[in-house]
SEDRENTI-647210 format. One record per residue (C-alpha): x, y, z. Coordinates in steps of 0.25 Angstrom, whole numbers, padded with zeros to 4 digits, always signed. Layout:
N
XYZ
...
END
This chain:
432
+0647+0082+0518
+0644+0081+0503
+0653+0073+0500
+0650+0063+0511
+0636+0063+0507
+0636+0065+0492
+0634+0051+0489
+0620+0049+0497
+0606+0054+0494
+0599+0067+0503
+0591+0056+0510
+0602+0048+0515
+0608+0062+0520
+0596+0065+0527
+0595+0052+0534
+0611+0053+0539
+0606+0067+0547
+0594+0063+0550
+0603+0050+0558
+0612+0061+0562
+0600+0067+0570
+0595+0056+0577
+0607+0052+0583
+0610+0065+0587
+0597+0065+0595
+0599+0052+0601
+0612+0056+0605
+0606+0070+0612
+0600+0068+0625
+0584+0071+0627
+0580+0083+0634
+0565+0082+0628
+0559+0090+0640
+0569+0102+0637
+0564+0102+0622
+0557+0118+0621
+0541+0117+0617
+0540+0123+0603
+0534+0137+0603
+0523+0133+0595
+0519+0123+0603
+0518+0133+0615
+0511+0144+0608
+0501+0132+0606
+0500+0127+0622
+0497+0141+0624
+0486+0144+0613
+0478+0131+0618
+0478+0135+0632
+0465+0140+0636
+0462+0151+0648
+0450+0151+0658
+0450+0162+0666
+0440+0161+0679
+0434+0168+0689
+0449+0168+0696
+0456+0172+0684
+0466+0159+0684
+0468+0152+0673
+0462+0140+0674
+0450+0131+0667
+0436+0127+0671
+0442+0113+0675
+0456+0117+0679
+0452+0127+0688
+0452+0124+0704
+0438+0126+0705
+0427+0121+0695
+0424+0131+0685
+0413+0131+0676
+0415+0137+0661
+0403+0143+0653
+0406+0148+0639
+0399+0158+0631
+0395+0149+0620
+0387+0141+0629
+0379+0153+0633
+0378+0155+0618
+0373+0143+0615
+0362+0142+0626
+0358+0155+0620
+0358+0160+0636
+0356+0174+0638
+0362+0174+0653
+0372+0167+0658
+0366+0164+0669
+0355+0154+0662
+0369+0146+0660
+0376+0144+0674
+0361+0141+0680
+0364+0125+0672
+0377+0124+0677
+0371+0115+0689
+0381+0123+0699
+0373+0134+0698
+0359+0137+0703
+0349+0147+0696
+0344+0152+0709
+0343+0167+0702
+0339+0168+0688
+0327+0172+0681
+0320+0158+0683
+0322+0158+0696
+0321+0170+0702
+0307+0174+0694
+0299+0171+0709
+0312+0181+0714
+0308+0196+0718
+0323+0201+0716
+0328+0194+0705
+0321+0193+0694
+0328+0189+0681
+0342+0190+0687
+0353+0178+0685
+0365+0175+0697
+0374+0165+0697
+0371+0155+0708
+0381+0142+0710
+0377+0131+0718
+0364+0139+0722
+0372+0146+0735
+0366+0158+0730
+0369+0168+0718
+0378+0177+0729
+0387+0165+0733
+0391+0164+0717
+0402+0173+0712
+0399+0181+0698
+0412+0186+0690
+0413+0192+0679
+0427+0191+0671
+0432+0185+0685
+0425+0200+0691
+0415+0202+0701
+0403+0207+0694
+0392+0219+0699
+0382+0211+0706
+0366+0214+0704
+0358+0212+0715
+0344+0219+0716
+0340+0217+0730
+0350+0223+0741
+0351+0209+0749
+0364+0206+0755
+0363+0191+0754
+0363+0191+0739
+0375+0199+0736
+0383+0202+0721
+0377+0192+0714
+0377+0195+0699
+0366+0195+0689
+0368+0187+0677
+0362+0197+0669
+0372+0207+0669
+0381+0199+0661
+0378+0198+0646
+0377+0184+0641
+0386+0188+0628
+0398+0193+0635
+0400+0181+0643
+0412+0172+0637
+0412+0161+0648
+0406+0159+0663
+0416+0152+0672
+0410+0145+0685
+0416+0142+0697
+0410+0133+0706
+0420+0129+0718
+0427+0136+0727
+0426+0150+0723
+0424+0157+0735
+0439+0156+0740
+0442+0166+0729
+0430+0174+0726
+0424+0175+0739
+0411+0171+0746
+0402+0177+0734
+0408+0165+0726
+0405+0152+0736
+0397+0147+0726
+0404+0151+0716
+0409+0160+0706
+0403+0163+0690
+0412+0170+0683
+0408+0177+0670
+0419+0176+0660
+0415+0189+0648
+0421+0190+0633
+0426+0203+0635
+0435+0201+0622
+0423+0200+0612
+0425+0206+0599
+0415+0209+0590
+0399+0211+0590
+0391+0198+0596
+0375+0198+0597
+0365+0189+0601
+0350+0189+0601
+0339+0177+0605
+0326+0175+0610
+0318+0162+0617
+0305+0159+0622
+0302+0148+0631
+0294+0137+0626
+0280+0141+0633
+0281+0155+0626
+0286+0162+0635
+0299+0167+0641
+0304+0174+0631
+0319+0179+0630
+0326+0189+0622
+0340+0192+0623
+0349+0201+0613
+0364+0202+0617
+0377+0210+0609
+0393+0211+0613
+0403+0217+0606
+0418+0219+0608
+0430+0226+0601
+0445+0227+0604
+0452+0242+0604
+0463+0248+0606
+0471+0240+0596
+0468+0228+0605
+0469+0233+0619
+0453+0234+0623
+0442+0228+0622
+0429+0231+0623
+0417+0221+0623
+0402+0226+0626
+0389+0215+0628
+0374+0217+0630
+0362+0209+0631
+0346+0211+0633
+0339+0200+0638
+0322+0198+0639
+0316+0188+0645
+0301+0188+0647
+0300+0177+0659
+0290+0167+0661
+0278+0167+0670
+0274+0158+0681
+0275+0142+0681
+0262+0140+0675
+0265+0142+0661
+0272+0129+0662
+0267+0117+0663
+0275+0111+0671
+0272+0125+0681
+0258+0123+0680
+0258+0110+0687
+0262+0119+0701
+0276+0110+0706
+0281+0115+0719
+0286+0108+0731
+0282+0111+0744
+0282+0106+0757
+0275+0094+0762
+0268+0098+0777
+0264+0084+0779
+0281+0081+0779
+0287+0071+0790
+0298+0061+0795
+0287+0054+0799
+0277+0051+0787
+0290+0054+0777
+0283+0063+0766
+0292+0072+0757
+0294+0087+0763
+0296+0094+0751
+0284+0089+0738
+0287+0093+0723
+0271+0092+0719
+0261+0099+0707
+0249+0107+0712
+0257+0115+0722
+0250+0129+0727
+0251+0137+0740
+0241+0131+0751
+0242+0143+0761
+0239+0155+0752
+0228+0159+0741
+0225+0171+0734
+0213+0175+0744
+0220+0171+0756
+0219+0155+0764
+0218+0156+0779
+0229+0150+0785
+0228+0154+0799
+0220+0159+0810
+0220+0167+0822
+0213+0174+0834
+0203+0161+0835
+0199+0161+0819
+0195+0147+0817
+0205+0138+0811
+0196+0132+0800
+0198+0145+0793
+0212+0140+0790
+0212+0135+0774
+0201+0147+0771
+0205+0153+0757
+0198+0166+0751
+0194+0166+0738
+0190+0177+0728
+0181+0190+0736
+0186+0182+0749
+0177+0169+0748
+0182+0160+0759
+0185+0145+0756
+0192+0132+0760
+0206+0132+0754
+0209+0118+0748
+0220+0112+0756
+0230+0105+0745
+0240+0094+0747
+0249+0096+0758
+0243+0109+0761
+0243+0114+0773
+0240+0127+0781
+0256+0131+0781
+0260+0125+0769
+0261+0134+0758
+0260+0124+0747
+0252+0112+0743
+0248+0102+0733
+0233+0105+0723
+0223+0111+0734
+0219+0125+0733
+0225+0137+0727
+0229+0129+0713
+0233+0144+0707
+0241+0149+0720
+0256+0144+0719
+0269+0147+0722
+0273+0150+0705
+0259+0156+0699
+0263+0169+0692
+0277+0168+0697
+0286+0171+0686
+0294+0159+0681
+0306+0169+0675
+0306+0182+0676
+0306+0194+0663
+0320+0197+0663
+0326+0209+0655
+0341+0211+0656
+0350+0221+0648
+0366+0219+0652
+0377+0228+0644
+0391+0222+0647
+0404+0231+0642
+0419+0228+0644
+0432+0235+0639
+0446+0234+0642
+0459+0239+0638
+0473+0233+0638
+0482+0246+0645
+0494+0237+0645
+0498+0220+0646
+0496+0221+0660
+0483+0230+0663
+0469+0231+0656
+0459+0240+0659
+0445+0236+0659
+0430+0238+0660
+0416+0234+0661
+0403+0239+0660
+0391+0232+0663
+0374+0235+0664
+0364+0227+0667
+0349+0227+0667
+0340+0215+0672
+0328+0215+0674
+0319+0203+0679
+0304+0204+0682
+0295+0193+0688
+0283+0189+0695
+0280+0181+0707
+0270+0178+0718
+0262+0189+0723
+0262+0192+0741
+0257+0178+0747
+0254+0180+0762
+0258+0165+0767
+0265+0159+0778
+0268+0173+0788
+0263+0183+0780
+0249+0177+0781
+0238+0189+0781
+0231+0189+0794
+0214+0193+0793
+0207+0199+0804
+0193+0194+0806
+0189+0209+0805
+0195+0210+0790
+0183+0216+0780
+0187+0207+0768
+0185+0193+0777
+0174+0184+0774
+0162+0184+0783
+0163+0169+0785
+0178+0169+0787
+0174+0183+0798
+0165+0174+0805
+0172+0163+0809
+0185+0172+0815
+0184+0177+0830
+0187+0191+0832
+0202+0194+0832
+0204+0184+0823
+0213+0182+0810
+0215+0172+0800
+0228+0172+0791
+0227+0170+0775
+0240+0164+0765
+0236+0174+0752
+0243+0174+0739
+0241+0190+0732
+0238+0187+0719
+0229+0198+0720
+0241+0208+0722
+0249+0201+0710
+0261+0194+0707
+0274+0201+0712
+0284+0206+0699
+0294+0208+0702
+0305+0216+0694
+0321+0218+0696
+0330+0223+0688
+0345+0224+0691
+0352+0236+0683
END
């Protein structure tokens, strides 16, 4: 070979075996399908895959998976600067806030509590998980309609990594507590490290203030092989009062029902109208009724301050039965004065979870959890209206004279009253 070559240059012998090579592959046959991936290109297919575990524990993605699952990540609760959960699901349009501390402050049993509600079937028809578990449900009355639902509360806002939703067909696999429904709350039980959060807000009319203070921490031991992660939060929020210190709440929106409603003359059932106040009840008492021969002009006599009787102004579609109406009388006496808009709210929740790898195929594991909520509120105080009307007897010592006169023995008359003179009711709950 030296010989053969020793006249050319090294870039003439380069370009003979490069020749060489070429027609040796042409003259190979192609069997491109049977070439073997390289392993570097392998270890990189399986580094860019990424894992969503669900409610099922199956593999799959929010928009692979065979039903539609929604997927909220912790930094979006971070950057709202949320202290529940719960504040979050409520603006995915699936869900309905029927129980959270806005709307349950006219509530005598919930108070300041949070349930996941989808498609507004009712916070019991919609699942609650945590890491694909059932979770211990608080419930503070002892009804058997509203079973195991599950305060938002309990779950500290800082140890959840990601809330996955599953809208569709999750009762075939869960169960009839899942129609609705199922949230699964996903936790970062492999934090290391010390995380803390504090913040602080007050609405823009002054009030409503909210102060929330949250840690975790976690730490490996055991060369590895457990884990241990512990979360805390303290939350205060010092509600709202009644509609009025609004603006918008001061002009007294409500609908009510139209009496003067038919086929026939085609006026609206249901009005949305301002200057809405209760037309069968005042503080002192409004006859609505008479018995035993009383005489029916009685009917629209209200009692003023030290029992002065005097003529009740009938307002727009007022009526004897109607429990609203539009200006008339009663201008201070509705269905939202002193009600409170959100409850007070006070909650403390402690999450801790450890595990330990025993082997590849087992792990032990544990959680621990307390929770405090407390909510407290006010709302209307006892109304005597519709069947619970208070029947007077023509003998009672504190009725007038002029009202005595005109009754028959034996009679009665019926008054709708409003007890502002007992109080607003407060309620106060708290779930431990």
């Amino acid at each position: 070979m030296a010989q053969l070559f020793s006249g050319r240059s090294r870039t003439a012998m380069h370009g003979l075996l490069m020749s060489a090579c070429a027609l040796a592959a042409l003259s190979a046959p192609v069997r491109a399908q049977e070439a073997p991936v390289p392993a570097e290109d392998t270890a990189s297919t399986a580094e860019e895959q990424t894992i969503v575990v669900t409610g099922s524990r199956v593999a799959r993605s929010g928009f692979s998976a065979p039903t539609p699952t929604t997927i909220i990540g912790s930094d979006q609760l971070e950057q709202r600067g949320e202290t529940n959960i719960a504040n979050m699901l409520n603006e995915i349009p699936a869900f309905r806030g029927t129980v959270n501390p806005a709307a349950s402050g006219i509530r005598t049993t919930t108070p300041g509590a949070n349930y996941a509600d989808l498609r507004g079937l009712g916070s019991f028809r919609t699942l609650t998980l945590v890491d694909g578990r059932r979770f211990v449900p608080s419930v503070p009355t002892a009804s058997t309609s509203t079973p195991y639902q599950v305060d938002l509360n309990a779950i500290p806002a800082l140890m959840i990594d990601r809330v996955e939703v599953v809208t569709g067909g999750a009762s075939a696999q869960w169960g009839s507590d899942a129609v609705a429904g199922v949230v699964n709350l996903i936790l970062n039980t492999r934090f290391e490290g010390l995380k803390a959060e504090a913040q602080a807000g007050v609405s823009g009319e002054g009030d409503g203030a909210e102060y929330r203070i949250g840690a975790m921490f976690g730490t490996a031991f055991a060369g590895g092989r457990g884990h241990l992660t512990v979360a805390g939060d303290y939350v205060r929020n010092d509600g709202i009062y009644d509609v009025y210190t609004r603006d918008w709440g001061r002009q007294q929106y409500m609908i009510l029902t139209n009496p003067f409603s038919t086929v026939a003359n085609g006026q609206p059932r249901q009005i949305i109208s301002p200057n809405v106040r209760y037309g069968t009840i005042t503080p002192g008492g409004l006859i609505v009724g008479v018995t035993g021969g009383a005489p029916a002009s009685l009917v629209g006599t209200e009692f003023l301050a030290g029992g002065v009787p005097a003529a009740f102004v009938r307002g727009q579609y007022g009526t004897v039965t109607n429990a609203l109406q539009v200006g008339g009388g009663n201008d201070t006496v509705t269905t939202t004065r002193g009600v409170t808009l959100t409850p007070k709210l006070e909650r403390r929740t402690l999450f801790g979870h450890v595990d330990y790898e025993v082997s590849d195929a087992v792990t032990l594991f544990g959680d621990v959890t307390y929770g405090y909520s407390r909510g407290q509120s006010q709302t209307l105080p006892a109304r005597d209206q519709g069947a619970t009307v208070v029947s007077v007897q023509r003998d009672n010592a504190y009725l007038p004279a002029s009202i005595r006169a005109q009754m028959p023995v034996g009679s009665t008359i019926r008054l709708g009253r409003i007890g502002y003179g007992l109080g607003h009711a407060r309620p106060g709950v708290a779930n431990e």
